[in-house]
PQR file of N, CA, C, O and H, with PARSE charges and radii, in Angstrom:
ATOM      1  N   UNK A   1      -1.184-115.696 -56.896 -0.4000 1.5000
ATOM      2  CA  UNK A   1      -1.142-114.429 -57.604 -0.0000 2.0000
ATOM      3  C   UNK A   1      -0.315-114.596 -58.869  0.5500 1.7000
ATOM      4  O   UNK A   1       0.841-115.005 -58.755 -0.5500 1.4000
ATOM      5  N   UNK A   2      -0.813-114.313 -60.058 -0.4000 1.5000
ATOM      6  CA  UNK A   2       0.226-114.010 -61.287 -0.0000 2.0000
ATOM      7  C   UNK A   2       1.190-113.307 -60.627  0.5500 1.7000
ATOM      8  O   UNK A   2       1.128-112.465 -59.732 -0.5500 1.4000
ATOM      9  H   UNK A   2      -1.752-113.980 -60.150  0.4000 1.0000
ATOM     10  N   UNK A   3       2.816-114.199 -61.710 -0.4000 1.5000
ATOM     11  CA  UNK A   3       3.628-112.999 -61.703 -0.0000 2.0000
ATOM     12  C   UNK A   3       3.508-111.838 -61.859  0.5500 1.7000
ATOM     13  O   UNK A   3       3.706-110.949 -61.030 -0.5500 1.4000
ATOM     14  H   UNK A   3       2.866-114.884 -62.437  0.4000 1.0000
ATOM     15  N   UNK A   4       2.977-111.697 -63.564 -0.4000 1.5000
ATOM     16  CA  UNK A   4       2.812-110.101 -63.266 -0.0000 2.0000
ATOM     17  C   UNK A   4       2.519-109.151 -63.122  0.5500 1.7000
ATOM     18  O   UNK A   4       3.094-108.109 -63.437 -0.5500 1.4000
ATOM     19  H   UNK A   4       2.816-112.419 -64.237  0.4000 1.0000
ATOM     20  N   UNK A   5       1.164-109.379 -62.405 -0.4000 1.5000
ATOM     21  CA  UNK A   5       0.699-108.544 -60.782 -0.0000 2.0000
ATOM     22  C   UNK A   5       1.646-108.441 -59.941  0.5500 1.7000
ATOM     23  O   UNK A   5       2.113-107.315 -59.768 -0.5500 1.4000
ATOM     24  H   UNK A   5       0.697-110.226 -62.150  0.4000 1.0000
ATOM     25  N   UNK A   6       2.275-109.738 -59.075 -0.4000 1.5000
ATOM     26  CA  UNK A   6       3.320-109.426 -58.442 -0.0000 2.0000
ATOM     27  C   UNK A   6       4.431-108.523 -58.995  0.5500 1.7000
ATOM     28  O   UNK A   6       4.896-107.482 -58.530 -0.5500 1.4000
ATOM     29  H   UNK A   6       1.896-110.652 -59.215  0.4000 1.0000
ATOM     30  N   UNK A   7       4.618-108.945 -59.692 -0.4000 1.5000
ATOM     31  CA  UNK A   7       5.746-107.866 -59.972 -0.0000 2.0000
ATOM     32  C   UNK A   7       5.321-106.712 -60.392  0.5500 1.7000
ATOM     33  O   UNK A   7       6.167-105.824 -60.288 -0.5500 1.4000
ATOM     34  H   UNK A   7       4.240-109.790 -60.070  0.4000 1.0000
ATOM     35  N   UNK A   8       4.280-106.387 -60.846 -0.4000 1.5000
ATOM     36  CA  UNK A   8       4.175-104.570 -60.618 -0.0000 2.0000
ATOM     37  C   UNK A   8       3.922-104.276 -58.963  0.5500 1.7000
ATOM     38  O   UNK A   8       4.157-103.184 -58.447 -0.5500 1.4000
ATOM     39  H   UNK A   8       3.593-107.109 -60.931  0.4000 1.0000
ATOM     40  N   UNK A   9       3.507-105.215 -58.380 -0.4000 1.5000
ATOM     41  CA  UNK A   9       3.478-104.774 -57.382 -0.0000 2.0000
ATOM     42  C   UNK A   9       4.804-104.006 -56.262  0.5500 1.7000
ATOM     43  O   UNK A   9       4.853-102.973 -55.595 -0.5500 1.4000
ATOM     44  H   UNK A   9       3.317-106.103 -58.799  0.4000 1.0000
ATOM     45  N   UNK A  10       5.934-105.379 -56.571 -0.4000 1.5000
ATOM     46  CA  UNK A  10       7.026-105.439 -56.072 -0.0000 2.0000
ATOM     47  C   UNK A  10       7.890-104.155 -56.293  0.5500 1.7000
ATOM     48  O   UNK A  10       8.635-103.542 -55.529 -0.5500 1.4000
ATOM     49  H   UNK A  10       5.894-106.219 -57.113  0.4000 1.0000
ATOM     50  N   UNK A  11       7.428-103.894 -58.007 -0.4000 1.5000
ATOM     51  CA  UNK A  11       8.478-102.640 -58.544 -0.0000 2.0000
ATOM     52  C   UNK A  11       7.588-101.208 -57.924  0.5500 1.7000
ATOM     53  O   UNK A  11       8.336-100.252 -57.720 -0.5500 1.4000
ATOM     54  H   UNK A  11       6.823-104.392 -58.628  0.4000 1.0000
ATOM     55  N   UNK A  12       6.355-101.004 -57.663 -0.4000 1.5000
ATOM     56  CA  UNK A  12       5.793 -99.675 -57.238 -0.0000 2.0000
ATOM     57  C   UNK A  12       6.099 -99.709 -55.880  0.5500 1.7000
ATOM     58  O   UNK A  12       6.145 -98.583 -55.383 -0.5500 1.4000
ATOM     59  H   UNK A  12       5.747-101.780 -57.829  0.4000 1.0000
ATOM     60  N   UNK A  13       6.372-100.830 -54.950 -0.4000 1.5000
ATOM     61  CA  UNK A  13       5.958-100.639 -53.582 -0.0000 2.0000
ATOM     62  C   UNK A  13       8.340 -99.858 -53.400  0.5500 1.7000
ATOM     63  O   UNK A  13       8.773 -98.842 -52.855 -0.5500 1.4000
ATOM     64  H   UNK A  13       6.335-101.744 -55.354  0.4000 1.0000
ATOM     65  N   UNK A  14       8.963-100.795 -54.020 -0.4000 1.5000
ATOM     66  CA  UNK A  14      10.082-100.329 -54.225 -0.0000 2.0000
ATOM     67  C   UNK A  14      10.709 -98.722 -54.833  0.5500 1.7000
ATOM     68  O   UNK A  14      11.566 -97.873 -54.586 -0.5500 1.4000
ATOM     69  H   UNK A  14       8.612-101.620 -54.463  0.4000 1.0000
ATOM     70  N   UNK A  15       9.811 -98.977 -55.600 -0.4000 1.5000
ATOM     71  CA  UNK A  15      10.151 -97.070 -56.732 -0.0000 2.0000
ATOM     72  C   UNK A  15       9.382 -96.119 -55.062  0.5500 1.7000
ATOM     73  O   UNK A  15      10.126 -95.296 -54.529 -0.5500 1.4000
ATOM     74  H   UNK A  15       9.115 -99.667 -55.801  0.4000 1.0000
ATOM     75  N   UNK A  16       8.090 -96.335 -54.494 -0.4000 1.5000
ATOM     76  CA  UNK A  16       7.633 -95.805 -53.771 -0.0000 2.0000
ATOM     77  C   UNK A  16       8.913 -95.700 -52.242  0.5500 1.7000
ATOM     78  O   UNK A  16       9.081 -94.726 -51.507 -0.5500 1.4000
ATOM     79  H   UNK A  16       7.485 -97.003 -54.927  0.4000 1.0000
ATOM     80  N   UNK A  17       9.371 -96.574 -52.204 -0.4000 1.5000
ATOM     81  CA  UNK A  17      10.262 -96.247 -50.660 -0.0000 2.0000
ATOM     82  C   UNK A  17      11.258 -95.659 -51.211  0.5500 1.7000
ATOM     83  O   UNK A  17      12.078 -95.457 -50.315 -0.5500 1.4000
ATOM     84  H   UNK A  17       9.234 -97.364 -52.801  0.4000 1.0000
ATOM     85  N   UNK A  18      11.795 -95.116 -52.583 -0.4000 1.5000
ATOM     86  CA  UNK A  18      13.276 -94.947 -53.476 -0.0000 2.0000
ATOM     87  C   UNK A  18      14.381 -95.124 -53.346  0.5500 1.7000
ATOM     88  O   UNK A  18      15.366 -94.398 -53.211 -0.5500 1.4000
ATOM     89  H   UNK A  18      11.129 -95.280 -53.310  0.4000 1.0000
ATOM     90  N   UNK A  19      14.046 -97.047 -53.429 -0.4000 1.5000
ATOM     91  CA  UNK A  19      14.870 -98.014 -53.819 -0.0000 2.0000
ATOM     92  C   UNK A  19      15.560 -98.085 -54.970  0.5500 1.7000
ATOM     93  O   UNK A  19      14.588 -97.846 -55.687 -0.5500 1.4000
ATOM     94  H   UNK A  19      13.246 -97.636 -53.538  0.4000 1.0000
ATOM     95  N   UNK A  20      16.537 -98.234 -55.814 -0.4000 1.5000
ATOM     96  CA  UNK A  20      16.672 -98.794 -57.138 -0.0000 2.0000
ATOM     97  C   UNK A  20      16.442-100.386 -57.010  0.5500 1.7000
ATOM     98  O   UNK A  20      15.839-100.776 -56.010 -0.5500 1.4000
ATOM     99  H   UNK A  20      17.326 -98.429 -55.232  0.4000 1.0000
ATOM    100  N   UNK A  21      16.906-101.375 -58.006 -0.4000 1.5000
ATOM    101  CA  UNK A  21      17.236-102.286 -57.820 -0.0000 2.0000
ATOM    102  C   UNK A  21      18.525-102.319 -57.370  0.5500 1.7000
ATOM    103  O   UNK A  21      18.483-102.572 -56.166 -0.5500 1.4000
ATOM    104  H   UNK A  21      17.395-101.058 -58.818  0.4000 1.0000
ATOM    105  N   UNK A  22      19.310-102.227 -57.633 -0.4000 1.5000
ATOM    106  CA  UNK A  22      20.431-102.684 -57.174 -0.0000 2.0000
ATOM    107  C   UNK A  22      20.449-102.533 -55.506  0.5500 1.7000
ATOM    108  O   UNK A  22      20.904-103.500 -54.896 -0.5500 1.4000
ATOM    109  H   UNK A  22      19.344-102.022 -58.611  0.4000 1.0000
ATOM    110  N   UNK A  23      20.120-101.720 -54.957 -0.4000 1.5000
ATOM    111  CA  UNK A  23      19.070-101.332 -53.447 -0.0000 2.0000
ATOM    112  C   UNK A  23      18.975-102.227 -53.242  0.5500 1.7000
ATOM    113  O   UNK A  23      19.976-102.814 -52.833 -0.5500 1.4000
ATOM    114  H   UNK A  23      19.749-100.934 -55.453  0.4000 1.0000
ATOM    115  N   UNK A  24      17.724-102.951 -53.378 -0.4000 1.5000
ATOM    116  CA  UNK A  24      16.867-103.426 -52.474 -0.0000 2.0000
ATOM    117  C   UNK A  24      17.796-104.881 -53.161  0.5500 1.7000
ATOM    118  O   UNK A  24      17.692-105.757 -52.303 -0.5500 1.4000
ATOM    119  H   UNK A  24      16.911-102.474 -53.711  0.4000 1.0000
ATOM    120  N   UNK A  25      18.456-105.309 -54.106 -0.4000 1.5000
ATOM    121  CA  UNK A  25      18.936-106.429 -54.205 -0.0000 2.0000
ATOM    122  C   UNK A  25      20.104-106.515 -52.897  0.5500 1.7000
ATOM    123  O   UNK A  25      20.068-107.469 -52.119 -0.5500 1.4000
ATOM    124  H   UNK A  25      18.541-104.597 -54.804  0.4000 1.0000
ATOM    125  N   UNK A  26      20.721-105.851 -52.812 -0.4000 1.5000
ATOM    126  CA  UNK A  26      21.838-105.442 -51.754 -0.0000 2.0000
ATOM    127  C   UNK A  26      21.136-105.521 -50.597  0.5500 1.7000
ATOM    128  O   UNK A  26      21.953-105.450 -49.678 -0.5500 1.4000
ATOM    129  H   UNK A  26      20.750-105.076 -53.443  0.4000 1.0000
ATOM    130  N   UNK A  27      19.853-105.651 -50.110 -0.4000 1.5000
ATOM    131  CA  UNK A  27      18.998-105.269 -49.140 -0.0000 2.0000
ATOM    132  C   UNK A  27      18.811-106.570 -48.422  0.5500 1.7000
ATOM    133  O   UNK A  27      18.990-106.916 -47.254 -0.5500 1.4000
ATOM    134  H   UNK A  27      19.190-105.708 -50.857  0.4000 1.0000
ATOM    135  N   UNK A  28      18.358-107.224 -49.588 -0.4000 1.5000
ATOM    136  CA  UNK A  28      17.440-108.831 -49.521 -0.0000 2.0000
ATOM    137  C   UNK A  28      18.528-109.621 -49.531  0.5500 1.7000
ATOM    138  O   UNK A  28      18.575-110.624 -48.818 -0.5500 1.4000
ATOM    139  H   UNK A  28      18.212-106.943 -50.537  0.4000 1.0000
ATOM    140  N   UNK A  29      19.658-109.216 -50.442 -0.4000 1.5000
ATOM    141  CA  UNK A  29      20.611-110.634 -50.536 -0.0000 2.0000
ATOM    142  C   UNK A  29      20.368-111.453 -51.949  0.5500 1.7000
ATOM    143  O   UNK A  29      20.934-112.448 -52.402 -0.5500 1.4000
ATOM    144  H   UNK A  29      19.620-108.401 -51.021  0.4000 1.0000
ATOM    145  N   UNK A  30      19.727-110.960 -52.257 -0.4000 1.5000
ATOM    146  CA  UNK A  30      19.038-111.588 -53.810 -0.0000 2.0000
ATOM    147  C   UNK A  30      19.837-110.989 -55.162  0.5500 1.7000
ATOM    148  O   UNK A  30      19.934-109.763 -55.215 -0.5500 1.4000
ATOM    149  H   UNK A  30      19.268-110.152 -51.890  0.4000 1.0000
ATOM    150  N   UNK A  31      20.225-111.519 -55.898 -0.4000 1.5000
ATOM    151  CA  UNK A  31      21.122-110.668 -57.243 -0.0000 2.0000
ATOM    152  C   UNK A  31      20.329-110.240 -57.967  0.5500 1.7000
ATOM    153  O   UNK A  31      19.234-110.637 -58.365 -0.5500 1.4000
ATOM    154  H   UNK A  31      20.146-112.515 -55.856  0.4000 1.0000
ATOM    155  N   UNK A  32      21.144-109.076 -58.202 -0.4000 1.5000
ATOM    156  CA  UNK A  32      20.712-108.152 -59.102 -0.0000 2.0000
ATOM    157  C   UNK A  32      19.878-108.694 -60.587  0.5500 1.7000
ATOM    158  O   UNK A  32      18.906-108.171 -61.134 -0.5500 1.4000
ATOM    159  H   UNK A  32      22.033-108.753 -57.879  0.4000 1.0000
ATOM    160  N   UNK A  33      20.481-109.651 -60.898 -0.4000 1.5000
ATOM    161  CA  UNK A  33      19.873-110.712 -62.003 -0.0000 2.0000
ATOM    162  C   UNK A  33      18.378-110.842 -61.948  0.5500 1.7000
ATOM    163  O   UNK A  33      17.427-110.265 -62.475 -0.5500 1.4000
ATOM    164  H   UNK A  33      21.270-110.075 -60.454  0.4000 1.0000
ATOM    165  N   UNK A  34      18.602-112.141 -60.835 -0.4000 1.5000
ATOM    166  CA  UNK A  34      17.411-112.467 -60.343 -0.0000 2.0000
ATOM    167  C   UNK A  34      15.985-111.476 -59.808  0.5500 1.7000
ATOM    168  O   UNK A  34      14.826-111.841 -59.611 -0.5500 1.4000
ATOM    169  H   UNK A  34      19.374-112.610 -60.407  0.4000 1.0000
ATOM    170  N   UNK A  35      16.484-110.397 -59.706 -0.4000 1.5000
ATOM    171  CA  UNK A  35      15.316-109.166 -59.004 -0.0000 2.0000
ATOM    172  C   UNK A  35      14.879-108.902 -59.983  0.5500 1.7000
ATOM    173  O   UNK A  35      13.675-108.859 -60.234 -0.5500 1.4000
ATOM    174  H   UNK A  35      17.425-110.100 -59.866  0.4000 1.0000
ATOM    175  N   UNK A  36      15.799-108.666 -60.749 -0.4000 1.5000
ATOM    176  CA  UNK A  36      14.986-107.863 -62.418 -0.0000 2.0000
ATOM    177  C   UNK A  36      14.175-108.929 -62.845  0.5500 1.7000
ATOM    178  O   UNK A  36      13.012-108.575 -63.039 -0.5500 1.4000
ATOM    179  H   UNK A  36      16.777-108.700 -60.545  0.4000 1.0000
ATOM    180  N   UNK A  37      14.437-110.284 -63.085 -0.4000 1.5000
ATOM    181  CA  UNK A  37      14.060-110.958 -63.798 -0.0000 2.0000
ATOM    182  C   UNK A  37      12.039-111.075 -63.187  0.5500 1.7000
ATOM    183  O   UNK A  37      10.933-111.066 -63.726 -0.5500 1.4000
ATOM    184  H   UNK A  37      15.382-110.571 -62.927  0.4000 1.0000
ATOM    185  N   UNK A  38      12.747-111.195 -61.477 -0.4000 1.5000
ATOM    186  CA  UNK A  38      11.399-110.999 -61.025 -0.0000 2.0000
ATOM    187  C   UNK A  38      10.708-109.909 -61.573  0.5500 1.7000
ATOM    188  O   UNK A  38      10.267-109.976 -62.721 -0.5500 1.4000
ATOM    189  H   UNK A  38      13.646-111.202 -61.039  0.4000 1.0000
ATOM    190  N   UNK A  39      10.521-108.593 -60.650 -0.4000 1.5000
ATOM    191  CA  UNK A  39      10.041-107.657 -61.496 -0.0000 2.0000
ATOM    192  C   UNK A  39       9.808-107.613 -62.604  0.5500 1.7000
ATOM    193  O   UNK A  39       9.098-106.664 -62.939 -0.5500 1.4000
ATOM    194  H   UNK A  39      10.880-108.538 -59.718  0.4000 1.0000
ATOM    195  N   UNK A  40      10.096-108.219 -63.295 -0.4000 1.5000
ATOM    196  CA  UNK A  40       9.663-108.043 -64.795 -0.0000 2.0000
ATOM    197  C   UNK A  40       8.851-109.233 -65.458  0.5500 1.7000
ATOM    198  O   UNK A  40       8.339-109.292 -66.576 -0.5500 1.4000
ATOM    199  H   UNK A  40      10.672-108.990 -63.023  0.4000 1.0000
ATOM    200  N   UNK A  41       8.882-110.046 -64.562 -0.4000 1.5000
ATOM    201  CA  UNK A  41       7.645-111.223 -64.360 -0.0000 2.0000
ATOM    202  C   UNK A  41       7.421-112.511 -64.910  0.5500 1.7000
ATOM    203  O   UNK A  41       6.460-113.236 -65.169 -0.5500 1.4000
ATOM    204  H   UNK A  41       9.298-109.998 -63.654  0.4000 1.0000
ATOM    205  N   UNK A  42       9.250-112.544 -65.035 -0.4000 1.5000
ATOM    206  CA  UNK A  42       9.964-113.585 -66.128 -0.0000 2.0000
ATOM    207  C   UNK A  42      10.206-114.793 -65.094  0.5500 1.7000
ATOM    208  O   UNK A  42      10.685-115.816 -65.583 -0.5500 1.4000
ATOM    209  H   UNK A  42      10.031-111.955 -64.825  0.4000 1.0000
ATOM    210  N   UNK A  43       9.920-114.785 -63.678 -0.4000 1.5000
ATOM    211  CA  UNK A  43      10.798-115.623 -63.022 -0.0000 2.0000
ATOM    212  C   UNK A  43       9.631-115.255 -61.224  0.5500 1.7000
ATOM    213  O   UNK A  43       9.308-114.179 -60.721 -0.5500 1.4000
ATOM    214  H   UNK A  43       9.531-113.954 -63.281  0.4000 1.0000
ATOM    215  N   UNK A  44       9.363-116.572 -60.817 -0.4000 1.5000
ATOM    216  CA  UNK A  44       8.577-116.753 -60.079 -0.0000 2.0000
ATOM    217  C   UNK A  44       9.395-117.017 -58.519  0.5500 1.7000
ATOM    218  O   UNK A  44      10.024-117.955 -58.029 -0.5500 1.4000
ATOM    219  H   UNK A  44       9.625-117.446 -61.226  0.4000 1.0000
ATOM    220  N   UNK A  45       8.953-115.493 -58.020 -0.4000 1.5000
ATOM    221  CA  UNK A  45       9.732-115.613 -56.409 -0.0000 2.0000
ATOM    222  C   UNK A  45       9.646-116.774 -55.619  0.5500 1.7000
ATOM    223  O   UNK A  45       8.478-117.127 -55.458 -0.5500 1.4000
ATOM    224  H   UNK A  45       8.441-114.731 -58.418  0.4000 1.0000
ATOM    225  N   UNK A  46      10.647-117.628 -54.966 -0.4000 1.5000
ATOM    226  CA  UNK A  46      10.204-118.514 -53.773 -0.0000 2.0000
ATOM    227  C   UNK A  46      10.180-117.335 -52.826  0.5500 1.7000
ATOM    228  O   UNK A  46      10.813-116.288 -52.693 -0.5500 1.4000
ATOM    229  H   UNK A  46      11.596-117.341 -55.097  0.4000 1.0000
ATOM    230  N   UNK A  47       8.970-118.080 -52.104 -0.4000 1.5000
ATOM    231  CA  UNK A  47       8.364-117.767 -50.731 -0.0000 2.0000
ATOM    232  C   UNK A  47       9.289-117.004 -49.688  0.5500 1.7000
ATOM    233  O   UNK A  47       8.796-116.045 -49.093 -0.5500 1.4000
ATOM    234  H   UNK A  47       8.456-118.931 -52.212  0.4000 1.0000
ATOM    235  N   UNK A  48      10.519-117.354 -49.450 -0.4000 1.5000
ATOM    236  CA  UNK A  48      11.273-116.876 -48.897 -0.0000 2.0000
ATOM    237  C   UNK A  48      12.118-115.390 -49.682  0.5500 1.7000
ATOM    238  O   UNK A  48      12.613-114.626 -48.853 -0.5500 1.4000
ATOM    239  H   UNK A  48      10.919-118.133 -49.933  0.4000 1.0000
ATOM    240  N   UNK A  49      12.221-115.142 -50.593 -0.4000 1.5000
ATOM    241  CA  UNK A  49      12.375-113.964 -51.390 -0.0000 2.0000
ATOM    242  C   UNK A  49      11.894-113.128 -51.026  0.5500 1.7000
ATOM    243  O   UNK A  49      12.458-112.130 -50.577 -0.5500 1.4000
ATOM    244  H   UNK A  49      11.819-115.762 -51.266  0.4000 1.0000
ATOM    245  N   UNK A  50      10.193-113.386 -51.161 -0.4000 1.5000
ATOM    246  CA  UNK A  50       8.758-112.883 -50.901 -0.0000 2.0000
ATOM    247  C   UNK A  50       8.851-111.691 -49.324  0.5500 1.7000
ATOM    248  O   UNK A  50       8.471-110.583 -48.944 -0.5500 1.4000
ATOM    249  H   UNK A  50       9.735-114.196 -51.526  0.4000 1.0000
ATOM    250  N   UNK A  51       9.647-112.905 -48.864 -0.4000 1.5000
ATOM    251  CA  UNK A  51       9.461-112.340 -46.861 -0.0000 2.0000
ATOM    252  C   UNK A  51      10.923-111.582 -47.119  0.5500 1.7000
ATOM    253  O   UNK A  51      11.172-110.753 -46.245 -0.5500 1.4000
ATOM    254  H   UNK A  51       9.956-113.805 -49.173  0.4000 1.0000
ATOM    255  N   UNK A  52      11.669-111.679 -47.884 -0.4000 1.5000
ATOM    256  CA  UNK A  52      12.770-110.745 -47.553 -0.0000 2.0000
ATOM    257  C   UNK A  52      12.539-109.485 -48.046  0.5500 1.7000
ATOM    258  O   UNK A  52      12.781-108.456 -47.413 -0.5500 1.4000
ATOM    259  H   UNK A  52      11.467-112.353 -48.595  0.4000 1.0000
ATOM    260  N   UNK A  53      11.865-109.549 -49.671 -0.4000 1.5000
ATOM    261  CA  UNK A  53      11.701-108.497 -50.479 -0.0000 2.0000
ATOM    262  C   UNK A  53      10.535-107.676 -49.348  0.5500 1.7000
ATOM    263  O   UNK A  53      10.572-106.447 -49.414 -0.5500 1.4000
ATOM    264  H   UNK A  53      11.669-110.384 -50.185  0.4000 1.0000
ATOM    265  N   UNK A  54       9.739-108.159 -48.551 -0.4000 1.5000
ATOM    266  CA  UNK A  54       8.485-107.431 -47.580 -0.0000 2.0000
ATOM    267  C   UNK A  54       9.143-106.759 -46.789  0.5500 1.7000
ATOM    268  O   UNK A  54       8.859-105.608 -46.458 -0.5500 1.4000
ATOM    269  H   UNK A  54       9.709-109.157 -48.498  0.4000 1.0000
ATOM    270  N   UNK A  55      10.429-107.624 -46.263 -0.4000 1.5000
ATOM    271  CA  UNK A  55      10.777-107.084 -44.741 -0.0000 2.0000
ATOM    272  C   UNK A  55      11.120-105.293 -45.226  0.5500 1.7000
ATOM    273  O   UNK A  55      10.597-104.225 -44.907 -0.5500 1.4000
ATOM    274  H   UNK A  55      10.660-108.559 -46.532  0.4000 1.0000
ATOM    275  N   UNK A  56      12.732-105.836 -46.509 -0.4000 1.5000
ATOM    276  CA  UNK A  56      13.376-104.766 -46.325 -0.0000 2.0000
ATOM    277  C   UNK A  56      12.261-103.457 -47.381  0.5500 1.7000
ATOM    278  O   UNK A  56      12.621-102.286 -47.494 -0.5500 1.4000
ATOM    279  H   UNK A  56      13.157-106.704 -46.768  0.4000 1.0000
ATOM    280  N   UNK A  57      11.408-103.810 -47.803 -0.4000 1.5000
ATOM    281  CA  UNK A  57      10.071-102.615 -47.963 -0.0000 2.0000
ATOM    282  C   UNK A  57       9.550-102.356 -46.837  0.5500 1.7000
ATOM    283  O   UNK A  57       8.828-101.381 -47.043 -0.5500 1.4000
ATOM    284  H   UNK A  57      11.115-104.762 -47.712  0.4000 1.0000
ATOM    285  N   UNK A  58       9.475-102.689 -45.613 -0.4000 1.5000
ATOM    286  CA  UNK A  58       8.767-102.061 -44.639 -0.0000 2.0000
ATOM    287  C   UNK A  58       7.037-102.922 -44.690  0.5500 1.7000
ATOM    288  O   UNK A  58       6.162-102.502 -43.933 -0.5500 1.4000
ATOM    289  H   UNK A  58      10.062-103.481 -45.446  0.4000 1.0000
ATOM    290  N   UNK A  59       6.912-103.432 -45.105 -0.4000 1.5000
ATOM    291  CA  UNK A  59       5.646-103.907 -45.153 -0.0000 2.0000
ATOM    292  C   UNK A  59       5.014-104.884 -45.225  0.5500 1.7000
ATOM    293  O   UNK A  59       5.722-105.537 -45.992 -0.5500 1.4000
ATOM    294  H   UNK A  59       7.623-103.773 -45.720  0.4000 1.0000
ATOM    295  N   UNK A  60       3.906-105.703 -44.918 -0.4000 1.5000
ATOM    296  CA  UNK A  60       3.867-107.005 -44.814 -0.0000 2.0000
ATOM    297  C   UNK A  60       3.504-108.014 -45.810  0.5500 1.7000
ATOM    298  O   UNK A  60       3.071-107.581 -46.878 -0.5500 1.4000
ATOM    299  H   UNK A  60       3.332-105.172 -44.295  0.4000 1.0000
ATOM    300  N   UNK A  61       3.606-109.358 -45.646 -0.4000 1.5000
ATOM    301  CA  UNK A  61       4.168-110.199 -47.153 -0.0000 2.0000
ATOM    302  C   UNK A  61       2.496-110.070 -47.027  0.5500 1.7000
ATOM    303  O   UNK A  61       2.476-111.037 -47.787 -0.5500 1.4000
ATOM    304  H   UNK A  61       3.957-109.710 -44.778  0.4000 1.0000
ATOM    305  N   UNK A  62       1.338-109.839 -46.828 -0.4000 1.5000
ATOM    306  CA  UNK A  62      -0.090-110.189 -47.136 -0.0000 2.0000
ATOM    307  C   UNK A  62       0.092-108.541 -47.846  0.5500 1.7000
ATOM    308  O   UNK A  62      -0.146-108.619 -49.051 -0.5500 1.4000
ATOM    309  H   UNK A  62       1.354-109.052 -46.210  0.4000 1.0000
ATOM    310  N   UNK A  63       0.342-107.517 -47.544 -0.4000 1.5000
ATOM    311  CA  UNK A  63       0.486-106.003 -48.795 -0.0000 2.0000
ATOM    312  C   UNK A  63       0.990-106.309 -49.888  0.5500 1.7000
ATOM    313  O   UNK A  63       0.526-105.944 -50.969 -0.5500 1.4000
ATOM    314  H   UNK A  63       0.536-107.453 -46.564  0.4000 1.0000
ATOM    315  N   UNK A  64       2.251-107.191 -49.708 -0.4000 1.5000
ATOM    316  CA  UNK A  64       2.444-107.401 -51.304 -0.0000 2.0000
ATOM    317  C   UNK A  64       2.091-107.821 -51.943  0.5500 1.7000
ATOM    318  O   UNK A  64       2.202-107.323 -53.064 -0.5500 1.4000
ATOM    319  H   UNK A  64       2.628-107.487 -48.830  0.4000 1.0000
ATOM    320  N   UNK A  65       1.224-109.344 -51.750 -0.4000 1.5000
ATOM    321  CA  UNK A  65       0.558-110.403 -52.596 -0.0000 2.0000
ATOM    322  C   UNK A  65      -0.792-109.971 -52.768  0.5500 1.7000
ATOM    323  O   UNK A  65      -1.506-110.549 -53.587 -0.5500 1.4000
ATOM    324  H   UNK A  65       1.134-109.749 -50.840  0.4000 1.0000
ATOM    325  N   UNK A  66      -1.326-108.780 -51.916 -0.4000 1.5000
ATOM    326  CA  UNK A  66      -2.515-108.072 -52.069 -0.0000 2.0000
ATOM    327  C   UNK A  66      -2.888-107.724 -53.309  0.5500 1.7000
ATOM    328  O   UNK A  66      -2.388-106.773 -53.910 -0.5500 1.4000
ATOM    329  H   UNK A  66      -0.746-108.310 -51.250  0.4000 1.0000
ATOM    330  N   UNK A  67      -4.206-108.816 -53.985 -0.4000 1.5000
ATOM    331  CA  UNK A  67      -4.685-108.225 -55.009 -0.0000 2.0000
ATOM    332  C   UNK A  67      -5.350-106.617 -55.450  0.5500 1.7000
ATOM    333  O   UNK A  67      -6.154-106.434 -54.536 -0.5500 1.4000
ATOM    334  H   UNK A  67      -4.613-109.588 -53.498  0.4000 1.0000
ATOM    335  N   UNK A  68      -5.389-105.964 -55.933 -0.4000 1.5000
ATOM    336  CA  UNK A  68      -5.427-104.608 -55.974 -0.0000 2.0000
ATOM    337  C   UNK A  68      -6.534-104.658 -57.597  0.5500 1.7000
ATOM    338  O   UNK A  68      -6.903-103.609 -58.126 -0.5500 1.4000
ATOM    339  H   UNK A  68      -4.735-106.113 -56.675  0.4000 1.0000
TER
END
């Protein structure tokens, strides 16, 4: 999947549960840095990000990478 597909994905499925970033960075364990950078499609999640950023959304890592 392009980044940034993923990352609109990442930022609607987040704005949708009303997360901020700083949230869901605090959530995952991931810095605040690094989240934005994702989201914004500058910087390519490892796999394991992927399953943290899913868990603490509630939803599964095949919804997020779901082309739309």
């Amino acid at each position: 999947m392009e980044n940034k597909q993923l990352a609109q994905r990442i930022r609607a499925f987040r704005k949708l549960k009303g997360l901020t970033q700083q949230e869901l960075a605090e959530r995952t364990g991931i810095s605040l840095a690094v989240l934005g950078a994702i989201e914004r499609g500058n910087r390519r999640a490892e796999e394991q990000m992927l399953v943290q950023i899913a868990d603490v959304l509630e939803i599964t890592l095949q919804e997020l990478k779901e082309r739309s």
